[in-house]
ZADO-1210 file (C-alpha; in nm, 4 decimals, padded with zeros to 6 digits):
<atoms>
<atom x="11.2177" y="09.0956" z="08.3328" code="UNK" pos="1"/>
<atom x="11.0676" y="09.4282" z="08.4277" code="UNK" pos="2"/>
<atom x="11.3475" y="09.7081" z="08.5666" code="UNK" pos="3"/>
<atom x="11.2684" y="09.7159" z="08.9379" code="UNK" pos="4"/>
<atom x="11.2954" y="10.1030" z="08.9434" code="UNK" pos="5"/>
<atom x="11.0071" y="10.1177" z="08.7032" code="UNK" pos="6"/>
<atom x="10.7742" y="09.8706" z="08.9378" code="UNK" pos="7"/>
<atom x="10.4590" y="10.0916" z="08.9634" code="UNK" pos="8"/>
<atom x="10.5882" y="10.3878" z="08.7567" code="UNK" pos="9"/>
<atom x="10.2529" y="10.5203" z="08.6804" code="UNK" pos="10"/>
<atom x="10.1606" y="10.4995" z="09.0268" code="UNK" pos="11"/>
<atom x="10.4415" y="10.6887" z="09.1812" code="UNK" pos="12"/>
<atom x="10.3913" y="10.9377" z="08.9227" code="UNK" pos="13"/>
<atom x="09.9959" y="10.9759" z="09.0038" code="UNK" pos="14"/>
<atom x="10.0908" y="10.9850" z="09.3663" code="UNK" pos="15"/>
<atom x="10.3841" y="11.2815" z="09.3167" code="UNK" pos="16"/>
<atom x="10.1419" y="11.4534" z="09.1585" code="UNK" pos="17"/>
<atom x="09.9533" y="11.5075" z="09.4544" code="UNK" pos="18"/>
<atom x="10.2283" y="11.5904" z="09.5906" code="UNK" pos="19"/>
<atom x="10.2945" y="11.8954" z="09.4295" code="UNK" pos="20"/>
<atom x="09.9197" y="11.9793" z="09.4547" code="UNK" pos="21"/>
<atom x="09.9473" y="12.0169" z="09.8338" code="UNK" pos="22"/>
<atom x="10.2980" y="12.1539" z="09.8101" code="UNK" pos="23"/>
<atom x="10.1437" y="12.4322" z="09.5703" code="UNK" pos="24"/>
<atom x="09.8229" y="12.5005" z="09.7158" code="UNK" pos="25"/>
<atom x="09.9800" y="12.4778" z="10.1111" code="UNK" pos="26"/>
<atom x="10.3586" y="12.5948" z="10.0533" code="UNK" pos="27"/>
<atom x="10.5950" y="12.4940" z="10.3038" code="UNK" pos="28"/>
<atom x="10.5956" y="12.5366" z="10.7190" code="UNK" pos="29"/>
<atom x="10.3067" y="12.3020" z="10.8094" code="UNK" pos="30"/>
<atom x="10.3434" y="11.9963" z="11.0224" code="UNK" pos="31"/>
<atom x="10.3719" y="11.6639" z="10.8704" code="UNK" pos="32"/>
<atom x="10.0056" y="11.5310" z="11.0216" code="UNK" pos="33"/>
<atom x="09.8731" y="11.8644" z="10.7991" code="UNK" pos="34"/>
<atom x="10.0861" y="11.7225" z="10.4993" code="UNK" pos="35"/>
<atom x="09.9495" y="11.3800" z="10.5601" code="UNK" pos="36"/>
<atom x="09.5601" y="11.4899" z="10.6113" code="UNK" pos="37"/>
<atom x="09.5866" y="11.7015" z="10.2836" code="UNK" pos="38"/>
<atom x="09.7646" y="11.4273" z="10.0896" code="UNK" pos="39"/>
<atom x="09.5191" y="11.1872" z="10.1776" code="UNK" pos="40"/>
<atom x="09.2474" y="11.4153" z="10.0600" code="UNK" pos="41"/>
<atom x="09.4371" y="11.4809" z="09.7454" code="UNK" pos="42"/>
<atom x="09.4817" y="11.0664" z="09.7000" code="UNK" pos="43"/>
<atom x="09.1139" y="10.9935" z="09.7215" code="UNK" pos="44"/>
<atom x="09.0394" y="11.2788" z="09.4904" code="UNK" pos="45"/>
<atom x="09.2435" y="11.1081" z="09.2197" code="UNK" pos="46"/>
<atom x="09.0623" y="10.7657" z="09.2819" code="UNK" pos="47"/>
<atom x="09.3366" y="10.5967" z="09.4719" code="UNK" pos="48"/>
<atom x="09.2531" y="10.3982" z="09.7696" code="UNK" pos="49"/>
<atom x="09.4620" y="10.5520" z="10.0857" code="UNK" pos="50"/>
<atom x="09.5252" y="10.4817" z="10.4448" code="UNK" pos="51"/>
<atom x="09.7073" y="10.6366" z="10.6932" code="UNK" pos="52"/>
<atom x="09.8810" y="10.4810" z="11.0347" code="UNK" pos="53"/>
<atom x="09.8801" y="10.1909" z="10.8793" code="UNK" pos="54"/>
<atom x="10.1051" y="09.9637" z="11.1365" code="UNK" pos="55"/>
<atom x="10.2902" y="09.7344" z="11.0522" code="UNK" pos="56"/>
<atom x="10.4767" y="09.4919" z="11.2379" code="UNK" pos="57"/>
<atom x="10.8268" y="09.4041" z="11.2447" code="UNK" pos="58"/>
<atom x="10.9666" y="09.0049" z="11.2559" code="UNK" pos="59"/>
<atom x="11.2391" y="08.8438" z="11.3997" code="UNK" pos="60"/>
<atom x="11.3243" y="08.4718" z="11.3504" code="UNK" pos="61"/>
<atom x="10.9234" y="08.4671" z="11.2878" code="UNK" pos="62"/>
<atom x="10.8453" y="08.6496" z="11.5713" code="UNK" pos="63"/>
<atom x="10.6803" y="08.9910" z="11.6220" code="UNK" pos="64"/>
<atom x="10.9233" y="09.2155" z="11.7683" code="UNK" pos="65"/>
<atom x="10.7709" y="09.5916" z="11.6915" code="UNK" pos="66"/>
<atom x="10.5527" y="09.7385" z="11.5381" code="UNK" pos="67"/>
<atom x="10.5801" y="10.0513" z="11.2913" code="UNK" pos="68"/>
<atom x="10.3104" y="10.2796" z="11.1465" code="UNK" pos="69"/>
<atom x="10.3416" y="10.3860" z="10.7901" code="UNK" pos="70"/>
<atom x="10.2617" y="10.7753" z="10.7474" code="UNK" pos="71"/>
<atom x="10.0457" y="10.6258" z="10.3847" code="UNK" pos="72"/>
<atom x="10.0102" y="10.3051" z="10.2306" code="UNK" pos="73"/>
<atom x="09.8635" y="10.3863" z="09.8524" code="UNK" pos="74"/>
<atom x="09.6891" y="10.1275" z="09.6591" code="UNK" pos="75"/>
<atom x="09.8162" y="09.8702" z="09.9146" code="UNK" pos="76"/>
<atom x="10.1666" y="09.8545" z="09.6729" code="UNK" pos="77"/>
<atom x="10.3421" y="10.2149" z="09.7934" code="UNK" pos="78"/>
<atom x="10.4531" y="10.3584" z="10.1261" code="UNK" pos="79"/>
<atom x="10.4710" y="10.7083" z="10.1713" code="UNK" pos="80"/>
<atom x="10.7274" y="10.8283" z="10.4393" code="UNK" pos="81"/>
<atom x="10.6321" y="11.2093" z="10.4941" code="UNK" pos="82"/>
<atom x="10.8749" y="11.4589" z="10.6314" code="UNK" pos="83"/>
<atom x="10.8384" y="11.8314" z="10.7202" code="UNK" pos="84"/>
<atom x="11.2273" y="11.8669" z="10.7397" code="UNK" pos="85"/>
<atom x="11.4783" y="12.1456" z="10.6436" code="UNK" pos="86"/>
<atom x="11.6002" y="11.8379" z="10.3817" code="UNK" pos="87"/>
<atom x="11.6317" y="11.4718" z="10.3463" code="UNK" pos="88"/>
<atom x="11.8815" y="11.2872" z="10.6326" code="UNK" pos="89"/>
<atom x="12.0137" y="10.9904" z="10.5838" code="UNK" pos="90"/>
<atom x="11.7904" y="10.8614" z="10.8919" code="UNK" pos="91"/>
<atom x="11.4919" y="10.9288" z="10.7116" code="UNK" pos="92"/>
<atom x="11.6203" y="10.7609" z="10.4110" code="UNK" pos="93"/>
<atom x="11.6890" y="10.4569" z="10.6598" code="UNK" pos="94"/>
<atom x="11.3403" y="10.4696" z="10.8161" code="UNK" pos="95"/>
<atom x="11.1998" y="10.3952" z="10.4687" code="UNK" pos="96"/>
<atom x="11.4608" y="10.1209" z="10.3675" code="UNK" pos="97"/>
<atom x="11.4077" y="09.9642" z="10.6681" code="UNK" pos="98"/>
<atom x="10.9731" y="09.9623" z="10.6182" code="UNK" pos="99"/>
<atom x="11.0575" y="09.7979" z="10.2882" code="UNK" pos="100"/>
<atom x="11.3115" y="09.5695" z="10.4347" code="UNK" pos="101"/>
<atom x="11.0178" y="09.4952" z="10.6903" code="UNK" pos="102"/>
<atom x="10.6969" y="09.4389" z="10.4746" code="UNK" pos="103"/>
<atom x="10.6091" y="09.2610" z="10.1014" code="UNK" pos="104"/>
<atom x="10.5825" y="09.6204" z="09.9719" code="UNK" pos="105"/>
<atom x="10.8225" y="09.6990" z="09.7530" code="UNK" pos="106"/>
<atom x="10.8603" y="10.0692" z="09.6543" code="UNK" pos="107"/>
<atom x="10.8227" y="10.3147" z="09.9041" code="UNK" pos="108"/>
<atom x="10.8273" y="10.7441" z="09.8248" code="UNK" pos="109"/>
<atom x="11.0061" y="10.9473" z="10.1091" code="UNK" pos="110"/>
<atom x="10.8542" y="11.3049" z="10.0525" code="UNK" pos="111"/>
<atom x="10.9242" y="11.6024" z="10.2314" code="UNK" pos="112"/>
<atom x="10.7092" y="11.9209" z="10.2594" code="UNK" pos="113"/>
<atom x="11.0038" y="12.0941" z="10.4286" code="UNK" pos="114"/>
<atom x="11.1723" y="12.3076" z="10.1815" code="UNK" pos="115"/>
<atom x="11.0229" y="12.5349" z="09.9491" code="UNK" pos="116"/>
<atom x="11.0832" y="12.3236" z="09.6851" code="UNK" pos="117"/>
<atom x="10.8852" y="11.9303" z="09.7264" code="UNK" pos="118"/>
<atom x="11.2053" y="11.6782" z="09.7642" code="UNK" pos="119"/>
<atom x="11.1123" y="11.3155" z="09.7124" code="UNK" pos="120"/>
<atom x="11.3272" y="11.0092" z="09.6806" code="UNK" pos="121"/>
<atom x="11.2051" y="10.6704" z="09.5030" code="UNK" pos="122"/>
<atom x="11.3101" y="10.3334" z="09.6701" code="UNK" pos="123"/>
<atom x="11.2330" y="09.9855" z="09.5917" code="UNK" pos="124"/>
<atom x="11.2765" y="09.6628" z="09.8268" code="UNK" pos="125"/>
<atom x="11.4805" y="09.4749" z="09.5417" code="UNK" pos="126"/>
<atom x="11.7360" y="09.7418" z="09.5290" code="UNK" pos="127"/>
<atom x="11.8809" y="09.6735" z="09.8825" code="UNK" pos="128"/>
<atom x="12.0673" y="09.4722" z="10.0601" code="UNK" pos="129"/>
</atoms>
């Protein structure tokens, strides 16, 4: 059996390397929706298919009980959680437990354009509880 951390390893790695591209050509101190616009562009440019506010909804006992948008779904296999933020919170690293908790999708990036340096975090669905 596969190691769940390395579930779409060459993926992740094609999608931090956009990344950096728009940390490096942007720097830090934009808004996330900038982040997420230039991302996108960077995506496409590498030939992988992304969409943005993608929602998602949220089940209960087989019932829809909210709905969430994900800031980038990437090849319909990775959710991107961006963040403009001083650093990484622990609520942000909730948000994107709980979108993999939620959906089929099971590795998600949380990525944030706040600090001068890119920060990123890898998490995957099987690795929870």
């Amino acid at each position: 059996m596969k190691n769940p951390c390395l579930l779409y390893q060459e993926l992740t790695e094609n999608i931090l390397g956009a990344c950096f591209e728009v940390m490096n050509e942007l720097g830090a101190g934009f808004l996330e929706s900038v982040y997420e616009q230039a991302l996108l562009i960077a995506l496409r440019g590498r030939g992988l298919s992304a969409q943005s506010q993608v929602p998602i909804s949220v089940q209960f006992r087989r019932e829809k009980i909210g709905e969430f948008f994900a800031d980038i779904l990437v090849e319909r296999k990775v959710i991107l959680e961006l963040k403009a933020a001083k650093s990484i919170a622990p609520e942000h690293q909730a948000q994107i437990i709980n979108y993999l908790k939620a959906t089929r999708i099971e590795v998600g990036l949380l990525i944030n354009f706040g600090p001068a340096k890119l920060d990123y975090r890898r998490f995957h669905r099987k690795g929870l509880s």
